[in-house]
C-alpha positions in Angstrom: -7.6 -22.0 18.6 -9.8 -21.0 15.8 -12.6 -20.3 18.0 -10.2 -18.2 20.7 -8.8 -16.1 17.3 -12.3 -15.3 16.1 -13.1 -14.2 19.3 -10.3 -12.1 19.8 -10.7 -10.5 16.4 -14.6 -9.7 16.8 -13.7 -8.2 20.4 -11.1 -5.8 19.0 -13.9 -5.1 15.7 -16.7 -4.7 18.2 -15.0 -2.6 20.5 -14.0 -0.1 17.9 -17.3 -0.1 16.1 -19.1 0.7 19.2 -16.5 3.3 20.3 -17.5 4.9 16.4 -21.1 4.2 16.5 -21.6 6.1 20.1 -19.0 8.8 18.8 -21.5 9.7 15.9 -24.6 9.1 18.0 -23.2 11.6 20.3 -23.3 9.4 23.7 -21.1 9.8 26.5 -18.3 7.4 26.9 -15.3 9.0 28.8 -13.3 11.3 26.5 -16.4 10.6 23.5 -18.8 13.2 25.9 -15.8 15.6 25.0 -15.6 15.0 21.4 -19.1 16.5 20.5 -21.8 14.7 18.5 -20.1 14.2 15.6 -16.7 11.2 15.2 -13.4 12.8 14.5 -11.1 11.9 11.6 -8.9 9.8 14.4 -12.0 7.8 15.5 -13.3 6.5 12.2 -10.2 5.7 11.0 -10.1 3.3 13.8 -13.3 2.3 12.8 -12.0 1.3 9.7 -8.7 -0.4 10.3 -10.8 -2.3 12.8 -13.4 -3.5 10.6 -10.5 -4.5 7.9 -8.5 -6.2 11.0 -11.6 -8.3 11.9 -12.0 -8.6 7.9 -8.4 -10.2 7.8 -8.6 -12.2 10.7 -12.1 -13.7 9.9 -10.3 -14.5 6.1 -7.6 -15.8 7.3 -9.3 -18.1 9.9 -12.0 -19.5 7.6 -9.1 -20.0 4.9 -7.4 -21.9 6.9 -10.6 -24.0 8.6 -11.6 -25.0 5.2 -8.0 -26.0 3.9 -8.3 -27.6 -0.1 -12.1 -26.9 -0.3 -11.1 -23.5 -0.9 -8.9 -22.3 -4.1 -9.5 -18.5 -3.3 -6.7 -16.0 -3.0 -6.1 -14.7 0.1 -7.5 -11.6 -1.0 -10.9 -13.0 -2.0 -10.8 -14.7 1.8 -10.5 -11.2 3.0 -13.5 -10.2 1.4 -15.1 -13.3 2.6 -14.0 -12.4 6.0 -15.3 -8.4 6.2 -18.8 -10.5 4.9 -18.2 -12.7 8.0 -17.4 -9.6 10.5 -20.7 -8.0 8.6 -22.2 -10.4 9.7 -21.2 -11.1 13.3 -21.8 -7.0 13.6 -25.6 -7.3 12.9 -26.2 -10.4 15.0 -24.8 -8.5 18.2 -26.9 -5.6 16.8 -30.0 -7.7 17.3 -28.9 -9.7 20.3 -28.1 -6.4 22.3 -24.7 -7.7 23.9 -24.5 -11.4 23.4 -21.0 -13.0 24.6 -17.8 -12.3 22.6 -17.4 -16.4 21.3 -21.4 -16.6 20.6 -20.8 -13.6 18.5 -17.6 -15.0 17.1 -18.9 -18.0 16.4 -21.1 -16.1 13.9 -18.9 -14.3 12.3 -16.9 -17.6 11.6 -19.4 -19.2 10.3 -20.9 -16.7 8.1 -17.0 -16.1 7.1 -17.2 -19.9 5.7 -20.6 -19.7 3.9 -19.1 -16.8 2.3 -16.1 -18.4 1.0 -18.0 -21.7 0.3 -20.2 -19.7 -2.2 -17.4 -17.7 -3.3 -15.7 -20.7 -4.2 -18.7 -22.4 -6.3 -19.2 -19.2 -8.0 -15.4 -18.6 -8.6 -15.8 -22.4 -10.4 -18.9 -22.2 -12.2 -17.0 -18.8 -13.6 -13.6 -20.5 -15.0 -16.2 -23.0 -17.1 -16.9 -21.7 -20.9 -19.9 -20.2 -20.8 -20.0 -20.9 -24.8 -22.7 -22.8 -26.4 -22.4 -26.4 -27.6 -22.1 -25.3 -31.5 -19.4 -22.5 -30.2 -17.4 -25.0 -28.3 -17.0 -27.3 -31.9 -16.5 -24.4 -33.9 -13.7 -23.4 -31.3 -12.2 -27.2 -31.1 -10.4 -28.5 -28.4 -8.3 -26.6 -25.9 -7.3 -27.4 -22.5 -10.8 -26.6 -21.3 -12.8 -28.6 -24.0 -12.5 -32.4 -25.2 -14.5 -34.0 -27.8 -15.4 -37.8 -27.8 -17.5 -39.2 -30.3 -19.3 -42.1 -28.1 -19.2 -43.0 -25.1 -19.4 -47.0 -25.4 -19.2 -47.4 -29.1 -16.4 -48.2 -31.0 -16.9 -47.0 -34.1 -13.8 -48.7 -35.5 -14.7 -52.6 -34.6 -18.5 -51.6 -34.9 -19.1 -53.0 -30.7 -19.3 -51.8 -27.4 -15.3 -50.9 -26.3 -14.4 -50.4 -22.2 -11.4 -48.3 -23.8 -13.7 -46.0 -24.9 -15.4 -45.5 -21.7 -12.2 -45.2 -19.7 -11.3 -42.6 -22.0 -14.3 -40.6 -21.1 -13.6 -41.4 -17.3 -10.2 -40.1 -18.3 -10.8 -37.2 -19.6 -13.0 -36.0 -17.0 -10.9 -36.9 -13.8 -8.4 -34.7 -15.9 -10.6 -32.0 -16.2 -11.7 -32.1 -12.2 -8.1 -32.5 -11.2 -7.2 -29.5 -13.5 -9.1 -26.1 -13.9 -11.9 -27.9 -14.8 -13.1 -28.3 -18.2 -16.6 -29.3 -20.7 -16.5 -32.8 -22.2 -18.6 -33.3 -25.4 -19.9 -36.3 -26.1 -21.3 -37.3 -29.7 -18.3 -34.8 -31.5 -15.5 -35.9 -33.1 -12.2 -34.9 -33.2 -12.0 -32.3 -36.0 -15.1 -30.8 -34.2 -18.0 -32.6 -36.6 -21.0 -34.1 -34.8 -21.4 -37.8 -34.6 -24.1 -37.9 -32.3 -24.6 -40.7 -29.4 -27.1 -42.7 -31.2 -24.9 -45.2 -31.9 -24.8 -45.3 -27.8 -28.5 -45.9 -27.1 -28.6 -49.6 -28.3 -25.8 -50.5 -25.9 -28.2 -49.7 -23.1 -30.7 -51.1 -21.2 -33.1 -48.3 -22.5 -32.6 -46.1 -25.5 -32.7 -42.4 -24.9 -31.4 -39.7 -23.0 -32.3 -40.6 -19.5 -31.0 -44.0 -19.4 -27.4 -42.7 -21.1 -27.6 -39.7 -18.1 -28.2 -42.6 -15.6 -25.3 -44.9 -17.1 -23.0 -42.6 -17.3 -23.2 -41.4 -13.7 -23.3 -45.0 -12.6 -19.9 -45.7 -14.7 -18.4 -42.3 -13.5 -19.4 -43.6 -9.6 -17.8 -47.0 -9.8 -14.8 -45.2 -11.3 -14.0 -41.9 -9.3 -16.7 -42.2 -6.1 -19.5 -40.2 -6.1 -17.8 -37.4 -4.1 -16.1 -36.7 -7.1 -18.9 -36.8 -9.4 -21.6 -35.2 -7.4 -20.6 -31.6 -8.9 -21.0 -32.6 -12.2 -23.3 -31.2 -14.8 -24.8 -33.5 -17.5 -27.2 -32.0 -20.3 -28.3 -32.8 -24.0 -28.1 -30.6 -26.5 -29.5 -31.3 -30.6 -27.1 -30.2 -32.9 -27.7 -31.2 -36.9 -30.2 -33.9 -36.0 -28.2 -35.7 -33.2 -28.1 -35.9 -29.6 -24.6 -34.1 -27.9 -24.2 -35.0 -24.4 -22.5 -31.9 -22.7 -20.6 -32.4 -19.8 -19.7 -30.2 -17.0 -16.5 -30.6 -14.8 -15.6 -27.9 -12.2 -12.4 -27.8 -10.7 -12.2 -30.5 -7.7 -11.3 -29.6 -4.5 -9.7 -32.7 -3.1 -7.4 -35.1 -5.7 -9.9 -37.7 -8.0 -8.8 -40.8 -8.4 -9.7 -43.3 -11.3 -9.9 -46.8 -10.2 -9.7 -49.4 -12.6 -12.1 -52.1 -12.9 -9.6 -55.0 -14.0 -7.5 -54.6 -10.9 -4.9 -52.1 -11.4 -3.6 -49.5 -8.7 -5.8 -46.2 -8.7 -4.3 -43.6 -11.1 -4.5 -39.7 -10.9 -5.3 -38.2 -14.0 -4.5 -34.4 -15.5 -5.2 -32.3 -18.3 -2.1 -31.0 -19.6 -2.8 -28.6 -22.6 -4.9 -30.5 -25.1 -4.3 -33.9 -23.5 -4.9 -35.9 -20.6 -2.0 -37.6 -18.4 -1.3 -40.1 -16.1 1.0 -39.1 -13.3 3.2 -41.3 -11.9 3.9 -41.6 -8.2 6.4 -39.2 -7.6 4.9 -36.7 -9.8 1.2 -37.3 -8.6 2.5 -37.1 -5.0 4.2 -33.1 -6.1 1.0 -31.9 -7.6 -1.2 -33.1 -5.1 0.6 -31.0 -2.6 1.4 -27.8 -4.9 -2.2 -28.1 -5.8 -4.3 -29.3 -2.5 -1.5 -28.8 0.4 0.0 -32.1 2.4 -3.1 -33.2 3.3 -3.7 -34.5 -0.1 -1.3 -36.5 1.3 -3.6 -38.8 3.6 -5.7 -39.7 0.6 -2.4 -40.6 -1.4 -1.4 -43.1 1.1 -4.4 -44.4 2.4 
């Protein structure tokens, strides 16, 4: 259906962008001969409104194709769509007069490159682009956490798997959310603790082996689906080492899974804080968020 839609919408784009192309270049297509060399008012409006039609179409299609991997307004699919029929235009430039689908099938796919990237970008953009010492001065905020280890309780003075969930926590909440920068080695009020106190907990000391930990604990706990678009890097502040961690939004529901047995939760950052929904609620904001076929992965 997709593939018959495209097609459809190209054929009507290409018609009318041929019809304005030969009106301006003056050939002779049945009343066009008539017209002169030069396109009347009339003739590149359709030009236009075709061009936006194929535009709208292509948008609409490639929104649709792409379901929750997308978060983009309609409006941004549009745009995706025109670089789609933009696209499918110059390939049956080249190609001379290739068939309607092949030339479809272009534009489709360009359409969902364009909205892929438009996506990523449109992430990457709702991140703080502040640095690390900005992001303590500003303190937390429902885009920013602080955690002042990552393994180390520095109450009992020992390695704590609270503490880890926490940081497992708080970025499932971020991912299921608008996304959101953890900071690792800050405290609470926003002073720097550093994760020194991490480094004897692990196999190796150092930056490297806490990058390869973390990822490793963030696997076992979310999948690596989930953690692949993460963005881990060090930052000195005062002496110690801050571990800076990026969460874009997700674009299916992440799921925490808990080593000692207990059901899968989902996760949420709510203002300041991180929640756990419950079922009913988790099973509502999967679907506001991601559409019913958040669904499947609910109950599977």
């Amino acid at each position: 259906m997709a593939m018959r839609g495209a097609a459809t919408t190209i054929a009507v784009g290409r018609a009318f962008t041929r019809y304005h192309l030969d009106a301006v270049g003056g050939r002779s297509h049945g009343s066009l001969a008539r017209a002169g060399p030069r396109a009347t008012m009339p003739d590149q409006f359709l030009a236009v409104a075709a061009s936006l039609i194929a535009g709208i179409g292509l948008g609409f299609l490639g929104r649709a194709l792409l379901r929750s991997r997308v978060r983009l307004s309609w409006s941004e699919a549009v745009v995706g769509g025109l670089v789609g029929a933009a696209g499918g235009t110059l390939f049956a430039g080249f190609a001379g007069t290739p068939h309607p689908v092949l030339a479809a099938g272009v534009a489709l796919a360009v359409t969902v490159l364009a909205l892929l990237a438009m996506e990523r970008w449109q992430a990457r953009r709702r991140l703080p682009r502040s640095t690390t010492r900005q992001l303590m001065a500003a303190g937390e905020s429902g885009s920013v956490e602080f955690k002042s280890s990552a393994r180390y309780n520095r109450h009992s003075g020992r390695r704590d798997e609270r503490v880890e969930h926490a940081i497992v926590r708080a970025l499932a909440g971020f991912l299921n959310a608008e996304g959101g920068i953890l900071l690792i080695g800050v405290s609470d009020d926003g002073g720097v603790t550093g994760i020194e106190d991490d480094y004897p907990l692990l196999k190796a000391p150092g930056r490297d082996p806490f990058e390869l930990w973390l990822r490793d604990l963030l696997i076992k706990s979310m999948g690596p689906l989930a953690t692949a678009t993460l963005h881990v890097e060090f930052t000195v502040v005062d002496g110690h080492d801050v571990c800076r961690v990026s969460a874009p939004p997700a674009t299916r529901p992440v799921f925490v899974r808990s080593a000692k047995g207990q059901p899968a939760a989902l996760y949420v950052r709510v203002g300041n804080s991180t929640r756990e929904l419950g079922i009913d609620e988790a099973l509502t904001y999967c679907v506001d968020r991601w559409g019913r076929r958040a669904l499947k992965r609910l109950t599977a």
